[in-house]
C-alpha positions in Angstrom: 22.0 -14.5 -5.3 18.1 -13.7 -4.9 16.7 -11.9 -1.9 15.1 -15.1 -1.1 17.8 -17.1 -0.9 20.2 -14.3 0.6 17.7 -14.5 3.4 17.8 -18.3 4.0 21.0 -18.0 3.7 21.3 -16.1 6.7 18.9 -17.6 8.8 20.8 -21.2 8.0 23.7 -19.6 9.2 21.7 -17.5 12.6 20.3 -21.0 13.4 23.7 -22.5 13.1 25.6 -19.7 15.0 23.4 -18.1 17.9 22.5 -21.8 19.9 26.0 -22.1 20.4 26.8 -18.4 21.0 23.7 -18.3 22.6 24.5 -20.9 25.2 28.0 -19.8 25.8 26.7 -16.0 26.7 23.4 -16.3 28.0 23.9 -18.6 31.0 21.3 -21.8 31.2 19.6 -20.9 28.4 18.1 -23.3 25.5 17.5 -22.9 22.3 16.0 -25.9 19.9 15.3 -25.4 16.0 14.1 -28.6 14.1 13.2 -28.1 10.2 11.8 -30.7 8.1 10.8 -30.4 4.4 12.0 -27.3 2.5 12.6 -24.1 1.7 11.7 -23.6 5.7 13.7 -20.1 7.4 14.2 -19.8 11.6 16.0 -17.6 13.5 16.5 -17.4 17.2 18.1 -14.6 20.0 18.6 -15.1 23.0 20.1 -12.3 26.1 19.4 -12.9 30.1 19.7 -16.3 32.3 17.4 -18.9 31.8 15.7 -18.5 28.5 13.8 -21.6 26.7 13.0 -21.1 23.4 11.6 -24.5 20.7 11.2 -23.8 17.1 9.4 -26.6 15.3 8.8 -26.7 11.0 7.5 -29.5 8.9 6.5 -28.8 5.9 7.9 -25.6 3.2 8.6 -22.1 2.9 7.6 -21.8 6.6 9.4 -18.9 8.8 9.7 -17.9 12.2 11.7 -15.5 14.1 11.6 -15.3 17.8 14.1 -13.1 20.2 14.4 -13.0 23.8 15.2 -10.6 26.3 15.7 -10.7 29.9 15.2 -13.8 32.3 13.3 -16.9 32.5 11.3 -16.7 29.1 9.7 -19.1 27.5 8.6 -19.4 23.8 7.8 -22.1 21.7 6.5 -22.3 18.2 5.3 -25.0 16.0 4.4 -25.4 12.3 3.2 -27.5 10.1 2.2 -26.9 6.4 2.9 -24.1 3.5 3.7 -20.7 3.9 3.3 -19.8 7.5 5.2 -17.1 9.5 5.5 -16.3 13.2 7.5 -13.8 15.1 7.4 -13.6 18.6 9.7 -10.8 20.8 9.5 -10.7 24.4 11.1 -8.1 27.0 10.8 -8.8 30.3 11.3 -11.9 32.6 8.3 -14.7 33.4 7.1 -14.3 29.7 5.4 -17.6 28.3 4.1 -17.2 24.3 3.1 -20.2 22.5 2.3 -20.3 18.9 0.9 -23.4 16.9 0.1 -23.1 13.0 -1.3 -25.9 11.2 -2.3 -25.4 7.5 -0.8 -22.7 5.0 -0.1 -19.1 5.0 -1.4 -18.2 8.5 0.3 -15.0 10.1 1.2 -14.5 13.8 2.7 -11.5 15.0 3.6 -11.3 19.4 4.9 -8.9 21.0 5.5 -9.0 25.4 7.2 -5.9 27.1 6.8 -6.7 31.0 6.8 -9.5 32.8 4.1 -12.6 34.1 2.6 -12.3 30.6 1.5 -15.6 28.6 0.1 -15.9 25.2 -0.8 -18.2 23.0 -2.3 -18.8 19.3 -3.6 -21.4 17.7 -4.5 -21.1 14.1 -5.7 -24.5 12.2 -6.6 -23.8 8.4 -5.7 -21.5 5.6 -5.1 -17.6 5.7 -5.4 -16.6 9.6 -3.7 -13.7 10.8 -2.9 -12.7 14.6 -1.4 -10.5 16.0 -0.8 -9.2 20.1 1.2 -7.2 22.1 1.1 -7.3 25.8 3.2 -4.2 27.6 3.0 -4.2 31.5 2.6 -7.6 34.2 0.4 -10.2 34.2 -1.2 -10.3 31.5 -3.1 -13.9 29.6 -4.0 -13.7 25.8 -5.2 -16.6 24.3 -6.3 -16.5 20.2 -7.7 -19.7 18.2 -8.6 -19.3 14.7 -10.3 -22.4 12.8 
């Protein structure tokens, strides 16, 4: 087995497992993952009360990764194309990040310790990289990359 597919592998079987032991120990908390297409990779984690959390991927060889910590997060991530990646892990309670990728191998990168923080990214086209981190309360960062 390739480190590739030793990897999808594993995130077939995170994105199988943690929604349902996700929702069984984090109380009221959602997790979504929807994958069209191929070769596409997500994995979720979720701890605290209240978490939302919506992965979206149409298209291939897209990956994203997001974890939450603490209470009333919410994170949401969409993309659409060839090659893109996100990660997003917040800490805290309040949190919002949003991520939207449409086009191939753009790069996002978020990272909330705190709470009241919101960011999102927007990256339409080929190549773009982001990347934020966001430690304390109250915080707004907004990236768009064309």
């Amino acid at each position: 087995m390739t480190f590739s597919k030793a990897i999808k592998t594993a995130a077939l079987s995170l994105m199988i497992a943690l929604p349902v032991a996700g929702a069984a120990a984090a109380g009221h908390s959602y997790v979504n993952v929807e994958q069209y297409g191929v070769g596409n990779a997500a994995g979720a984690g979720q701890t605290g009360f209240f978490n939302d959390m919506g992965l979206y991927q149409n298209g291939a060889y897209n990956t994203v990764i997001a974890s939450q910590d603490g209470n009333m997060n919410t994170t949401v991530v969409g993309q659409t194309g060839y090659g893109n990646g996100a990660s997003a892990t917040t800490i805290g309670s309040g949190n919002i990040v949003g991520i939207a990728q449409q086009g191939n191998g753009n790069s996002a990168d978020i990272g909330q310790l705190g709470n009241g923080n919101a960011i999102g990214v927007i990256q339409m086209g080929n190549g773009n990289n982001a990347s934020a981190v966001q430690v304390g309360t109250g915080n707004v960062t907004v990236i768009v990359q064309n």
